[in-house]
C-alpha positions as CSV (number, residue, x, y, z in Angstrom):
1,X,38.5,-209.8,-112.5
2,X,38.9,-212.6,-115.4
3,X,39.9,-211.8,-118.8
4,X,40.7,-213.2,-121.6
5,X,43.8,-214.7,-123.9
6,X,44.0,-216.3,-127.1
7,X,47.2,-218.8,-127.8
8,X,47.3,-219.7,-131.6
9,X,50.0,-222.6,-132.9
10,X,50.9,-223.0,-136.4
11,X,53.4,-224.7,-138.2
12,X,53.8,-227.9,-139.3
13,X,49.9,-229.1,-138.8
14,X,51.3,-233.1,-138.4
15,X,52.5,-232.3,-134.9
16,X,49.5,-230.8,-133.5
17,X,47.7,-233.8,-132.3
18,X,51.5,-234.7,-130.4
19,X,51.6,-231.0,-129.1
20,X,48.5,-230.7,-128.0
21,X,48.6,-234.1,-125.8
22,X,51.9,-232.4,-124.2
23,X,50.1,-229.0,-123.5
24,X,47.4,-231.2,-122.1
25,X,49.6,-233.4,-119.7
26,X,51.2,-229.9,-119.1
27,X,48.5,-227.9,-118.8
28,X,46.9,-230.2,-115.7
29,X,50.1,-229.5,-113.1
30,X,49.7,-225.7,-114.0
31,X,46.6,-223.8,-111.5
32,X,46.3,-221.3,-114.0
33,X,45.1,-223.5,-116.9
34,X,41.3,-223.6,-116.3
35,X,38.6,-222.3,-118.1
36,X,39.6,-223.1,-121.6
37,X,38.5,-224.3,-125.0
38,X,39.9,-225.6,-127.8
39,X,39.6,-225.1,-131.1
40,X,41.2,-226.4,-134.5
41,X,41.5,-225.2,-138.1
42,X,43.4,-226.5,-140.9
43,X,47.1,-225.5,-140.3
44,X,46.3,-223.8,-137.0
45,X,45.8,-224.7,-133.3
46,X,44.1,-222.1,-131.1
47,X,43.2,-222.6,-127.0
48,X,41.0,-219.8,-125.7
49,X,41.0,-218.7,-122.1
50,X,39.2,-217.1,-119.4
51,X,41.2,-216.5,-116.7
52,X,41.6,-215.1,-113.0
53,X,45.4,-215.0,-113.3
54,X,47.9,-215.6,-115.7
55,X,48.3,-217.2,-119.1
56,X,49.7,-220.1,-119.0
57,X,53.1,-219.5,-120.3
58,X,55.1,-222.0,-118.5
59,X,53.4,-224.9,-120.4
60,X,53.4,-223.4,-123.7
61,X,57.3,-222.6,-123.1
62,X,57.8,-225.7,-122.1
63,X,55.9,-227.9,-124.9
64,X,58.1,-225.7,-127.4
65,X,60.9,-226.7,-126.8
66,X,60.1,-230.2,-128.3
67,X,58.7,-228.9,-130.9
68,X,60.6,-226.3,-132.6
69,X,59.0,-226.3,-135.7
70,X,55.4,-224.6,-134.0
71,X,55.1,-221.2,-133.0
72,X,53.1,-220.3,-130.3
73,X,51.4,-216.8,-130.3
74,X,49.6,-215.4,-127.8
75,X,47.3,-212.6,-127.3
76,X,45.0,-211.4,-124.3
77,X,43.1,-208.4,-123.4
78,X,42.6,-207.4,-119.6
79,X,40.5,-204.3,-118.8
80,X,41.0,-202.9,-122.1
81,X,45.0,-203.4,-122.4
82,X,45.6,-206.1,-124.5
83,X,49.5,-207.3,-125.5
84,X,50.8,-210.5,-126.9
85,X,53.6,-212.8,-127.5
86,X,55.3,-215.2,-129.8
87,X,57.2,-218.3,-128.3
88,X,59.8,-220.2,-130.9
89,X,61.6,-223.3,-129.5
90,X,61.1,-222.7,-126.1
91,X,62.1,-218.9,-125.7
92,X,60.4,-215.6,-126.1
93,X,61.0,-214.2,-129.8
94,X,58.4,-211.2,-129.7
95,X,56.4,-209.3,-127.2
96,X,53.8,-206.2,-127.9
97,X,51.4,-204.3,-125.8
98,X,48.3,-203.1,-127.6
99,X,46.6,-204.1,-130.7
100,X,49.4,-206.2,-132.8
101,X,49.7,-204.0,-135.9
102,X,49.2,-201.2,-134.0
103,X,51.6,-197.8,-134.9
């Protein structure tokens, strides 16, 4: 059953355009990355998904780590449980299950 995930960059809004060519070239080795849309707002990147699997983590991870300055969070909701992540310089800085915010 698909559902859905959010991943929102921020940071230093001069790197997106070299970010998001990485994710790309990334993103088209990894079977999971399908079904998305991308949208942009000043000082913020934001990819949205529909997927059957995963999120894409591996290329978001991955494009991090060149560009330690972003921060990658993440957020998706799957049959009501939703959850998130941050991603700093290619590692896992903060998880949460539920709403984020939530007691």
């Amino acid at each position: 059953m698909p559902f859905t995930a959010v991943v929102r960059v921020t940071g230093s809004a001069g790197r997106f355009e070299d970010f998001r060519e990485r994710v790309r070239w990334l993103m088209v080795r990894d079977a999971d990355a399908e079904n998305y849309t991308e949208h942009h707002r000043p000082g913020e990147l934001e990819y949205r998904f529909e997927l059957e699997r995963g999120v894409p983590f591996p290329a978001f991870v991955e494009a991090t780590r060149a560009f330690e300055e972003l921060r990658v969070e993440v957020e998706w909701d799957k049959d009501g449980a939703r959850g998130g992540a941050a991603i700093e310089a290619g590692k896992l800085v903060e998880k949460w299950n539920g709403a984020r915010g939530a007691a």
